[in-house]
C-alpha positions in Angstrom: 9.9 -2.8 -12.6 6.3 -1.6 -12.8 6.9 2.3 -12.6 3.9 4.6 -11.1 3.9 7.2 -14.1 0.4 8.3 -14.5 0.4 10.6 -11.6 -1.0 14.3 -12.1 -1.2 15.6 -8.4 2.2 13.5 -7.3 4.9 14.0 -8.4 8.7 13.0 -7.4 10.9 16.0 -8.0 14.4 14.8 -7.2 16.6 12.5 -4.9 19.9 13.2 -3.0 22.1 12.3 -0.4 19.2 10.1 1.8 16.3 12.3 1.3 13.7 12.4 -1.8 11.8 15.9 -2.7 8.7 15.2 -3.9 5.2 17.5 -4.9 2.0 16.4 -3.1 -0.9 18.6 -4.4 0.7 21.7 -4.4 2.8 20.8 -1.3 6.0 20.2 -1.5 7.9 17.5 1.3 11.5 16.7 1.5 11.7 13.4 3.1 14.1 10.9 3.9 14.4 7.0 2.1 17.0 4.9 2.6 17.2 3.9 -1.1 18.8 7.2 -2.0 22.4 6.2 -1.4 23.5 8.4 -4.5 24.4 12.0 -4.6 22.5 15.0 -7.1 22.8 18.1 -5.4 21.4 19.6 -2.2 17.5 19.5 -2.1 17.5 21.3 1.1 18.0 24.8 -0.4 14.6 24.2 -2.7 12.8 27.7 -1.9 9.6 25.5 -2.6 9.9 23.3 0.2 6.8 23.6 2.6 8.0 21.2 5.2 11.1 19.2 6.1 11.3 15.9 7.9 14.4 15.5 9.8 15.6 11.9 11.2 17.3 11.6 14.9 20.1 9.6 15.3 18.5 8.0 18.4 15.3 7.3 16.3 12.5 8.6 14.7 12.6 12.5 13.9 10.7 15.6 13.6 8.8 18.2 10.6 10.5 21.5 10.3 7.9 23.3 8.5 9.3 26.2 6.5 6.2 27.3 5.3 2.5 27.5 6.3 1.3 23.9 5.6 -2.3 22.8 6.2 -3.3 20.1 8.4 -4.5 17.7 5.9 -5.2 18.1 2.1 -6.3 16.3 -0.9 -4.6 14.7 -3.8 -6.4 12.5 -6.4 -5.5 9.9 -8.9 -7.7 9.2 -11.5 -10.9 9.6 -10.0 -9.8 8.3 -6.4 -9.1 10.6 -3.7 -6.9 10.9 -0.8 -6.2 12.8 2.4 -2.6 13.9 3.2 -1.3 14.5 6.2 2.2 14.7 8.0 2.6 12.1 10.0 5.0 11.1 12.6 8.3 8.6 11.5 8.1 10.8 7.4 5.1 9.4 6.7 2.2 11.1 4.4 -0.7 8.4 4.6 -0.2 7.3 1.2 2.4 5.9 -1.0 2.2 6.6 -4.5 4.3 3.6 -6.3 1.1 1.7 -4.8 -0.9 3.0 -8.4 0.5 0.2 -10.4 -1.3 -2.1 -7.8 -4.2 0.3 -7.9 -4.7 0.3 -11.7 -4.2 -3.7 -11.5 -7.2 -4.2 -9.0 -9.4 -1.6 -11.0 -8.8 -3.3 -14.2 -9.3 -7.4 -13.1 -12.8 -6.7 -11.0 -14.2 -4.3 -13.6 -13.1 -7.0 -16.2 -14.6 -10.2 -14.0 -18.1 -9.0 -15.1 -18.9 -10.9 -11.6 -19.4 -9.0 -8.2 -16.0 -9.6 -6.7 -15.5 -10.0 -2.6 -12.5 -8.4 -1.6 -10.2 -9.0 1.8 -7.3 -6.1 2.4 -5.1 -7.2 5.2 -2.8 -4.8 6.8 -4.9 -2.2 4.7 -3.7 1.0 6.7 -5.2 4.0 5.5 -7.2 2.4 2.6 -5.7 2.9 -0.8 -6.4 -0.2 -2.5 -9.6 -0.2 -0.4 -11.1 2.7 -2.4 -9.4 1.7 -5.9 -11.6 -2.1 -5.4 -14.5 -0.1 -4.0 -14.5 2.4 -7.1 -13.9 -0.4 -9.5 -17.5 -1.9 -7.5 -15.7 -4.4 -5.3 -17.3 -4.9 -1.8 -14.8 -4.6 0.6 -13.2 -5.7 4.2 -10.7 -3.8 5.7 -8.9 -5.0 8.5 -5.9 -2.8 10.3 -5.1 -3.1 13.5 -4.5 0.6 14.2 -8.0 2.9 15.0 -6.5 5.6 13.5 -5.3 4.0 10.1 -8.8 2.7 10.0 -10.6 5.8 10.5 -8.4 7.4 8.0 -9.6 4.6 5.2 -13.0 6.4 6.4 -12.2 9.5 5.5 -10.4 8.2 2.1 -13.6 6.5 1.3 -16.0 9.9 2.4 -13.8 12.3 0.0 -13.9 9.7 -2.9 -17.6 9.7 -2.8 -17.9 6.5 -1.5 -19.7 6.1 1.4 -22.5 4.3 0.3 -20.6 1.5 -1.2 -20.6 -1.8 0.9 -17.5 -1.8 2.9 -16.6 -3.2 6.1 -14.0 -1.8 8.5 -12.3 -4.3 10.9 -9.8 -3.0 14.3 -8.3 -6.1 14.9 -5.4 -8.7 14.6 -5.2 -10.3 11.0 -4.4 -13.4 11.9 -6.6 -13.8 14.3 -9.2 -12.1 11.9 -8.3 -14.5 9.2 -9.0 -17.6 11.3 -12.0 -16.8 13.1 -13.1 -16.1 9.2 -12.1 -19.5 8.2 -14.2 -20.7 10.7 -17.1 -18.6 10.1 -17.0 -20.3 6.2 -16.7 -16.8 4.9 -14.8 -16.6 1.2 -13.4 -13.8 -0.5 -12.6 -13.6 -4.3 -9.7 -11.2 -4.0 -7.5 -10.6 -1.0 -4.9 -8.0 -0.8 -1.9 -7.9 2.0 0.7 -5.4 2.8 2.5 -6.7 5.7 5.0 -5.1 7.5 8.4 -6.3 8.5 7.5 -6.4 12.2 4.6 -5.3 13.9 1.8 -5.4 16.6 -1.7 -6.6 16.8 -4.2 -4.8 18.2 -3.8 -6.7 21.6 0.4 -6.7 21.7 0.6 -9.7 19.4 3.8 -9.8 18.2 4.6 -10.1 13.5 7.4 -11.0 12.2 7.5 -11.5 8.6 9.9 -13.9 8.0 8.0 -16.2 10.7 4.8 -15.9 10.0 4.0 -14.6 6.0 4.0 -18.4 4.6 1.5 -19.5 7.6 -1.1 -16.5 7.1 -0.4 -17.1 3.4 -1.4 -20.7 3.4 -4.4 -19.2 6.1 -5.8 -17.0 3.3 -5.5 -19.9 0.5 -8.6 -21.4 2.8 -10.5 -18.3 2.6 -10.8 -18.0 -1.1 -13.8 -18.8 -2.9 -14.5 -21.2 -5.7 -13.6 -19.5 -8.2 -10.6 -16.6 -7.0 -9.8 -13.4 -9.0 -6.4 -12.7 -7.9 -4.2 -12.6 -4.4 -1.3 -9.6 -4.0 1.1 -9.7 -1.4 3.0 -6.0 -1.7 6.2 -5.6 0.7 8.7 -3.3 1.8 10.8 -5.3 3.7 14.5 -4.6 3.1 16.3 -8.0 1.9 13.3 -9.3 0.8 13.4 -10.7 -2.9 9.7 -10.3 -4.7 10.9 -13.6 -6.4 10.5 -15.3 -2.4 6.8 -13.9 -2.5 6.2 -15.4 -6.5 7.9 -18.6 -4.6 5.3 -18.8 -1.6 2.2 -17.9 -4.0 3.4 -21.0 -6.2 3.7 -23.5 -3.3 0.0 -22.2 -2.4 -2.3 -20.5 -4.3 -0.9 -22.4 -7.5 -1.4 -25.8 -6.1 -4.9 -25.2 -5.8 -6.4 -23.0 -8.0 -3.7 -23.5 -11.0 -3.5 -19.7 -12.7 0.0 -17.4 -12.5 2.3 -15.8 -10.7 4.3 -12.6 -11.3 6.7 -10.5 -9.1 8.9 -7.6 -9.2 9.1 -4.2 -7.8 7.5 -1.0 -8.1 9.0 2.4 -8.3 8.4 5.7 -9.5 10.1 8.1 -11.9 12.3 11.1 -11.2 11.1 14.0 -12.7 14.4 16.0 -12.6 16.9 13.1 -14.3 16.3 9.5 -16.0 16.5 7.8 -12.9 13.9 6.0 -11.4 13.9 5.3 -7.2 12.9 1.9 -6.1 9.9 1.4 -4.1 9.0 -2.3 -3.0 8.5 -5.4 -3.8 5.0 -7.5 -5.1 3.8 -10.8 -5.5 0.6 -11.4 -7.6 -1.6 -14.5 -8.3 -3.8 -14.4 -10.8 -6.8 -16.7 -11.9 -6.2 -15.7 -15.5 -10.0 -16.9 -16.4 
């Protein structure tokens, strides 16, 4: 497991009974995760906790906030930056365990000595969007949510990173992906976070079990002569990281040659030696 460790503004305090407590900035959240089947006290009675996400049992949930909590903040990691804000369904905008990828994508384009083309798919609010960026990546980001896009925006603004070529795309990926093939346009990176189920920007329907090996074999057309690396970074519940090493080698490998790796991401506890998992990821990698 690749463990997000080198955080100085995050930091994951404790996990109990369903819920983790965790230090954003200097905000503190008690959330729920479903990982967190184990029991180590009740994180509920914290006196630091600023607000309290509470799940209904007919779906979804609410913030209790116990204390005055700003609308949005800042947190940084290295010498990115992100907004925070709580969103509806738990959610913060970010999710931290996503640094190992970070650090990855960093290190292989400042490495290539080569300007590197990047494609994040599914890209949300942007965090691997600004690491490739920073590392001086250009980059297109497609999301089919305005908002999540227009968050990326504001990642990118607060990082100081405006004037760095980036493209942002409100659209389906799929569909995005073949009206690029049919453009000709290559990228020499592409990054996916897919989600178990989902909809387009026009209703169409994802299901990742369906339709992951089809985009996957999509995006094999879309790289350029000479690829740095593809990810493929997952949450879904069930799903082994040793099925995405499997669909990268019946793909990327056949092609291009290079490796595969796989395996999950977590973070640390600071309060015990336990460590929560996070995910699942899939990297090829040219290896040149």
């Amino acid at each position: 497991m690749k463990l997000a460790d080198k955080w100085h503004d995050y930091e994951l305090l404790d996990c109990s009974n369903g819920e983790k407590l965790e230090r954003w900035g200097d905000i503190y959240l008690l959330r729920p995760d479903p990982q967190v089947i184990w029991e180590h006290g009740n994180l509920a009675k914290d006196p630091r906790i600023h607000a309290h996400y509470h799940r209904s049992n007919k779906g979804g949930g609410y913030w209790e906030n116990l204390k005055k909590t700003p609308e949005s903040w800042e947190i940084h990691y290295r010498d990115l930056t992100f907004r925070i804000k709580q969103m509806g369904f738990k959610h913060t905008g970010l999710f931290p365990e996503q640094a190992v990828n970070w650090d990855y994508m960093m290190d292989r384009i400042k490495k290539s000595g080569r300007d590197i083309k990047v494609l994040n798919l599914f890209a949300y609010t942007g965090g691997a969007s600004v690491a490739c960026l920073k590392a001086g990546a250009s980059v297109v980001h497609v999301d089919s949510s305005r908002g999540m896009v227009d968050w990326c925006k504001e990642n990118v603004k607060a990082s100081g990173l405006s004037d760095c070529p980036i493209r942002y795309i409100v659209d389906d990926v799929v569909k995005f992906v073949k009206r690029e093939i049919r453009r000709g346009h290559h990228y020499d990176a592409i990054i996916m976070d897919p989600p178990s189920y989902g909809r387009g920007a026009n209703g169409e329907v994802w299901d990742i079990e369906k339709d992951l090996a089809p985009l996957l074999s999509l995006c094999v057309e879309l790289l350029s002569e000479q690829p740095l690396f593809l990810l493929i970074n997952s949450y879904t519940t069930g799903l082994s990281s040793k099925v995405l090493e499997n669909l990268l080698s019946l793909t990327v490998v056949l092609k291009f040659g290079g490796t595969v790796s796989s395996g999950e991401v977590g973070l640390p506890i600071t309060d015990s030696s336990l460590v929560l998992p996070c995910g699942i990821y899939g990297r090829w990698d040219c290896h040149e």
